[in-house]
Structures are given as structure tokens and as C-alpha cells.
C-alpha positions as CSV (number, residue, x, y, z in Angstrom):
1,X,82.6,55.5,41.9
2,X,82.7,55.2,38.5
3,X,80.8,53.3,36.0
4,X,82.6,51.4,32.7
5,X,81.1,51.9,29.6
6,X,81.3,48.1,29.3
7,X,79.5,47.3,32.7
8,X,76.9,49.8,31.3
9,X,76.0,48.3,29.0
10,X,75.6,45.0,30.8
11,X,72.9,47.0,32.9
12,X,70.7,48.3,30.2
13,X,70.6,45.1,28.3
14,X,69.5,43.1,31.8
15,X,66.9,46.5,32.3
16,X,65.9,46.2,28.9
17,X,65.3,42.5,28.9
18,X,63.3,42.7,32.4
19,X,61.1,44.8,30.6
20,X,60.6,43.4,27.7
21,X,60.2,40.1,29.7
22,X,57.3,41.5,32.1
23,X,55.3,43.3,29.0
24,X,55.8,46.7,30.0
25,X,56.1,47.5,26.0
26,X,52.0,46.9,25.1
27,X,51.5,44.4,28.0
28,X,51.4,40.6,27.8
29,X,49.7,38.9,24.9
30,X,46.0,37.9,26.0
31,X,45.5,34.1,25.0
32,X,41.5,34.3,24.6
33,X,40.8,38.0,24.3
34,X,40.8,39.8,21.3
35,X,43.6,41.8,20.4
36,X,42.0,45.6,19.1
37,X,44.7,47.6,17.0
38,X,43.9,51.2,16.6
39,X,44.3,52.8,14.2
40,X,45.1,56.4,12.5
41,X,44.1,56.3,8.5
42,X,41.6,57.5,6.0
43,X,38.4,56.3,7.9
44,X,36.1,59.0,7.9
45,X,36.8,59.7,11.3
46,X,39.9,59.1,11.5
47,X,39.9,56.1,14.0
48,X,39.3,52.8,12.5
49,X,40.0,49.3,14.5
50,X,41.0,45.8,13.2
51,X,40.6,43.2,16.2
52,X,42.9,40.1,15.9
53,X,40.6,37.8,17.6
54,X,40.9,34.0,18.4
55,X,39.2,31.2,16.8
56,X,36.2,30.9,19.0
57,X,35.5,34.4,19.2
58,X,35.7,35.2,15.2
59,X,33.7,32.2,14.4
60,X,30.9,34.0,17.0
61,X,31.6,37.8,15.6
62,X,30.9,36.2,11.7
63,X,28.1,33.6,12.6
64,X,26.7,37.6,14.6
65,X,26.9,39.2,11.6
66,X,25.1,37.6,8.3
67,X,26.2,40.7,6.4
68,X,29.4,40.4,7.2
69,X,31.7,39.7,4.5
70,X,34.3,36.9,5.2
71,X,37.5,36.9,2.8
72,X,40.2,34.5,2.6
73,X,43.3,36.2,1.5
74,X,45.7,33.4,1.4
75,X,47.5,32.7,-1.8
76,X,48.2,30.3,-3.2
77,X,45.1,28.3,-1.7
78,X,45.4,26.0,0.9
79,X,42.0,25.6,2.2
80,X,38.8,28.0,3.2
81,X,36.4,28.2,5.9
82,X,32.8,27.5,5.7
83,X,31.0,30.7,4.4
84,X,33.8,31.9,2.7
85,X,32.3,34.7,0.2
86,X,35.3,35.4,-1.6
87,X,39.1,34.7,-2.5
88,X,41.0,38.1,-2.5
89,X,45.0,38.0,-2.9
90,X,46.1,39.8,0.1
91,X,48.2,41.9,-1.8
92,X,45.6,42.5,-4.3
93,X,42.7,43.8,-1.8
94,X,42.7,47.2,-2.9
95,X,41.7,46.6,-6.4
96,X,39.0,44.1,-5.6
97,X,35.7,44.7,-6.5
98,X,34.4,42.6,-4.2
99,X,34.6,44.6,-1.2
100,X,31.6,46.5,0.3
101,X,31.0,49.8,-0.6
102,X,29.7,51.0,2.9
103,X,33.6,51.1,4.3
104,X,31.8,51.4,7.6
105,X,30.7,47.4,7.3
106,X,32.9,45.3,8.9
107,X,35.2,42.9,7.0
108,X,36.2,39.5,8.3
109,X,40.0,38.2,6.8
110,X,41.6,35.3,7.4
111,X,44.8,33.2,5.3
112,X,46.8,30.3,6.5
113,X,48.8,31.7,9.9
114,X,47.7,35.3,10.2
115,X,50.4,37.5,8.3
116,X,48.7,37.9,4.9
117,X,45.6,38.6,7.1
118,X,47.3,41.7,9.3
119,X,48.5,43.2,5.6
120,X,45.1,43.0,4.1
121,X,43.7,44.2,7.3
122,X,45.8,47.4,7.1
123,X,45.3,47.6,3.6
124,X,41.5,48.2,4.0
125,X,42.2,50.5,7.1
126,X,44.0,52.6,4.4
127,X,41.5,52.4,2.1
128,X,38.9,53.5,4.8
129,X,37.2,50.6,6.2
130,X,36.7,51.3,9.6
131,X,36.0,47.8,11.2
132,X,38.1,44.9,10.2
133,X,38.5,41.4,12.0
134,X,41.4,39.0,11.5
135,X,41.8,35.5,12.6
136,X,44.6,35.0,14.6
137,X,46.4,32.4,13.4
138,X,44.5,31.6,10.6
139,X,43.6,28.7,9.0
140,X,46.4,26.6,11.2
141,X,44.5,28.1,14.3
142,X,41.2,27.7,13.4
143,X,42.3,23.8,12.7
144,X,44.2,23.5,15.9
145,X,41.0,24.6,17.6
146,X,39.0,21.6,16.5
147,X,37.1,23.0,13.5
148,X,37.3,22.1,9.5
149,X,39.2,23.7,7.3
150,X,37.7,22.4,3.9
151,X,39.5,21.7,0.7
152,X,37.9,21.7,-2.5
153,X,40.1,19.9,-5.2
154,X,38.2,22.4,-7.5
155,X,40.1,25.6,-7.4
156,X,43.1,27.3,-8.9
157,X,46.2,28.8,-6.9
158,X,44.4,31.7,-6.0
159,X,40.7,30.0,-5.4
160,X,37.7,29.0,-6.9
161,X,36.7,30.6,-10.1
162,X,35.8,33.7,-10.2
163,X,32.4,32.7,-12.1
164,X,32.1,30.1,-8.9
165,X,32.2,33.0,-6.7
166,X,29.2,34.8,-8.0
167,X,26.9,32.2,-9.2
168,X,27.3,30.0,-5.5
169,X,27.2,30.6,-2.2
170,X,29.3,28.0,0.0
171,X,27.6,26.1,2.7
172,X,27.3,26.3,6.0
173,X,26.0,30.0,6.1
174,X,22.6,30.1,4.0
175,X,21.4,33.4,5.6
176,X,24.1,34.9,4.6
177,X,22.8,37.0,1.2
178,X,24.0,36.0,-1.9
């Protein structure tokens, strides 16, 4: 019996599409748990992680960590979280001097639906950071899952001024340092 080239192809595009379908390449998406991406980079040890993790479980992992810094790398700005400590162009992260200089700290990023967010993520993966958490979905997430996202009629394209970045702290966080 032989097989056509044409109905061959037929086959691997229906075995291909079963599984894709069932998740057999990285397993279906968890809803609530976090997502962990390992990865390979400069960290000292050559593992780092940056966890993708839903609204509720972010807002627990930064309200857990008071030292934790918590960047919003949207631009142009369209709204922060409460506790923001700073406004760092996604595509800008490297050169910021804003970020810790322990790169084992963790670093909580968020923007507006999650993409700027996963490129600043692996930015500081590169430059060595070894534990980095991004809101999945973002601001439109975080919103959808009942909580403020605050506007400040205050700030530039690219956030508050830099001078309102280092002489106050926003609300809603008051242990954090600052």
C-alpha cells in the first residue's frame, strides 16, 4: 500500500494539531498558578527564574517582600499600581540606575498586557538578576481582577518626574523603604 505525498501530509497536519491541541508542547497553560520560566544567562549561577504569575498571586509575592522593587515598564504611561517605585522604559532597563545592585533581589515588572513586561524580564535575566516576577497581563489583568489601577494626571509619557521618583514614595506601601 502506498502512501501519497498529499495524503501525507493531511496526516501530519491532523498529528500535529492533536498535539498541539492536548499541550504535549510545554503542557496546558495553568489559569491560577504561576508560570516559572527558566532560564540560562549571566546569573552567577547560571540558572535564573522569572515567574509570570497572576494577579492575586503577584499582589501577595510584592505585599511578602517590602524590599522588593516593583517597576512599571509600560511606555507611554497608562496607569501604575499602588507602590510603584519607579517608571523604567522597558527597552531602557539596562541603563537604569534605578535597579538594585544585589542582582540576587528579586525584581517585580509589570506594563499594560504583559509583553513589555516578559522583554524587560529577560533583559534583567541578561544582565544577571536572578529572580524576576511579571504580571501576567498586566495592568489590563490586574484591572479585570477587581483591583485599581491609578492614574495620576501628573506625569509625562514615560511617568512621573524623575525628581517625583526620588523625593516620594507612592501610597499604599509605607514599609516599603524609601
Amino acid at each position: 500500500m502506498s502512501t501519497s505525498p498529499l495524503r501525507l501530509l493531511v496526516l501530519l497536519g491532523l498529528v500535529s494539531t492533536v498535539l498541539l491541541g492536548s499541550g504535549a508542547c510545554g503542557g496546558p497553560s495553568p489559569s491560577r498558578a504561576d508560570t516559572a520560566v527558566r532560564a540560562s544567562g549571566s546569573a552567577r549561577d547560571g540558572d535564573a527564574t522569572i515567574l509570570v504569575l497572576p494577579p492575586d498571586d503577584f499582589a501577595r509575592a510584592v505585599d511578602a517582600d517590602p524590599e522588593m522593587p516593583l517597576l512599571n515598564v509600560h511606555v507611554p504611561y497608562e496607569g501604575h499600581l499602588d507602590g510603584t517605585d519607579a517608571f523604567v522604559a522597558f527597552d531602557d532597563i539596562a541603563a537604569s540606575s534605578l535597579l538594585p545592585d544585589d542582582r540576587d533581589q528579586p525584581i517585580a515588572v509589570y506594563c499594560r498586557t504583559g509583553q513589555m513586561s516578559a522583554v524587560a524580564a529577560r533583559t534583567l535575566i541578561s544582565l544577571g538578576y536572578t529572580r524576576v516576577l511579571d504580571l501576567r497581563g498586566g495592568l489590563t489583568a490586574w484591572g479585570e481582577s477587581g483591583r485599581p489601577v491609578l492614574h495620576d494626571a501628573g506625569v509625562t509619557s514615560t511617568g512621573p518626574s524623575s525628581e517625583a521618583l526620588t523625593t516620594t514614595r507612592p501610597p499604599g506601601r509605607p514599609d516599603r523603604p524609601g
